[in-house]
SENU-563814 format. One line per field, with one value per residue (C-alpha): residue number from 1; x, y, z; residue in one letter. Coordinates in steps of 0.2 Angstrom, whole numbers, plus 5000, padded with zeros to 4 digits. Each point is the difference from the previous one (the first is absolute). Layout:
<pts>
num = (NUM,...)
u = (X,...)
v = (Y,...)
w = (Z,...)
residu = (a,...)
</pts>
This chain:
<pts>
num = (1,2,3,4,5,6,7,8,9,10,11,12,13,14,15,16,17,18,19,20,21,22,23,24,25,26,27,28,29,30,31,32,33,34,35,36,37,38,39,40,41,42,43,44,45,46,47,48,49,50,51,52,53,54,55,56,57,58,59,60,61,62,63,64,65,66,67,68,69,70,71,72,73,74,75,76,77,78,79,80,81,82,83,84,85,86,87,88,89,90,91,92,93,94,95,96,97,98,99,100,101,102,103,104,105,106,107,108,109,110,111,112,113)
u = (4960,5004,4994,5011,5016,4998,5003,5008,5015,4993,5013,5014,4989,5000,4985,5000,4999,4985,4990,4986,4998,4982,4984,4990,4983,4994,4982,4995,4982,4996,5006,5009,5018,5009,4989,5005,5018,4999,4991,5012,5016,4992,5002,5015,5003,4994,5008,5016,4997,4987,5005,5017,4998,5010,4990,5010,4987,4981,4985,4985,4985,4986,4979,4987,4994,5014,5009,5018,5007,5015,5015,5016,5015,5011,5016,5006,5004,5015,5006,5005,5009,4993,5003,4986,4987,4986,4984,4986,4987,4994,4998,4984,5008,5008,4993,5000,4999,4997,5001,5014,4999,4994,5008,5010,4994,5006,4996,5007,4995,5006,5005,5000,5015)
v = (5052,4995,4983,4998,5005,4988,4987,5007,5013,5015,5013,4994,5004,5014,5011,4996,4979,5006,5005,4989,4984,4998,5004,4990,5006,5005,5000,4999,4999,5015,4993,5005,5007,4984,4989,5012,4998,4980,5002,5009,4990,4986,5005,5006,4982,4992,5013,4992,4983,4995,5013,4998,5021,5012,5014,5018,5012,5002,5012,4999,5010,4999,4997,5007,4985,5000,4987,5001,4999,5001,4989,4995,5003,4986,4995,4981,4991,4993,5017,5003,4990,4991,5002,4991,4989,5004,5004,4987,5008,5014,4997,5008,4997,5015,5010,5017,5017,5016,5020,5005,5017,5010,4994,4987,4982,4986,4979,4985,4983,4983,4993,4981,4991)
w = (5057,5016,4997,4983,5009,5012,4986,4987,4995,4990,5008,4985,4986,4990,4997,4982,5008,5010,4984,5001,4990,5004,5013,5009,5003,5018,5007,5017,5007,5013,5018,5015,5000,5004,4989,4986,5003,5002,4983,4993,5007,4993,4982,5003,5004,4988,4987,5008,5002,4987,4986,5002,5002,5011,5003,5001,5001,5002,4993,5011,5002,5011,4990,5004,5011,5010,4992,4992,4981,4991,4996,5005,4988,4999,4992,4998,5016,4990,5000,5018,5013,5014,5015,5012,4998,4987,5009,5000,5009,5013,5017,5010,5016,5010,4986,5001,4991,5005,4998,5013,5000,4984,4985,5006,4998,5008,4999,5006,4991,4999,4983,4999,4989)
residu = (x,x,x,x,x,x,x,x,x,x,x,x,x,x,x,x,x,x,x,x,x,x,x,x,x,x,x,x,x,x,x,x,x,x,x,x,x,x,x,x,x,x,x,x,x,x,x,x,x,x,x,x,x,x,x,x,x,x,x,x,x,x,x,x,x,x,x,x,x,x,x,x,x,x,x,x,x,x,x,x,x,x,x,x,x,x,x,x,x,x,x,x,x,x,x,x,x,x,x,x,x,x,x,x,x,x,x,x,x,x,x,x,x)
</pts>
């Protein structure tokens, strides 16, 4: 979500605005952390760009070979206001992602526009 903010306004809609329009499919092949994330930023990316999709919330569950599916919800991109540039692609470089102490994730990644 922290990806979506960075382009777009959700914080003005309403939770009946944030009812979801559509889903896009999710399904990563088992990798390390940070490949899973770039994977996942990148459909999150194209959900923006491509699909002309705002994502506003996410169901994922981890399979049995590691991997990751779900879906993202999304709602229409005409819906929200932007307010930076949309997102083109991810970034590997000064990539990271990490547990920092139980529970508390953190990751740093560099979205191209």
């Amino acid at each position: 979500m922290g990806l979506v903010d960075a382009c777009v306004d959700v914080s003005e809609l309403t939770l009946g605005d944030r009812v979801p329009f559509d889903r896009v499919e999710v399904s990563l092949d088992p990798a390390e952390d940070e490949e899973m994330l770039v994977a996942l930023l990148e459909d999150v990316v194209y959900a923006i760009d491509a699909l002309d999709a705002v994502p506003v919330g996410a169901t994922l569950q981890e399979r049995a070979d590691g991997g990751v599916s779900g879906w993202l919800d999304t709602i229409p991109a005409a819906s929200v206001t932007e307010v930076g540039a949309t997102p083109k692609g991810v970034s590997r470089s000064d990539l990271s992602f990490a547990e920092e102490k139980e529970g508390l994730w953190r990751c740093r990644v560099e979205i191209d526009v």
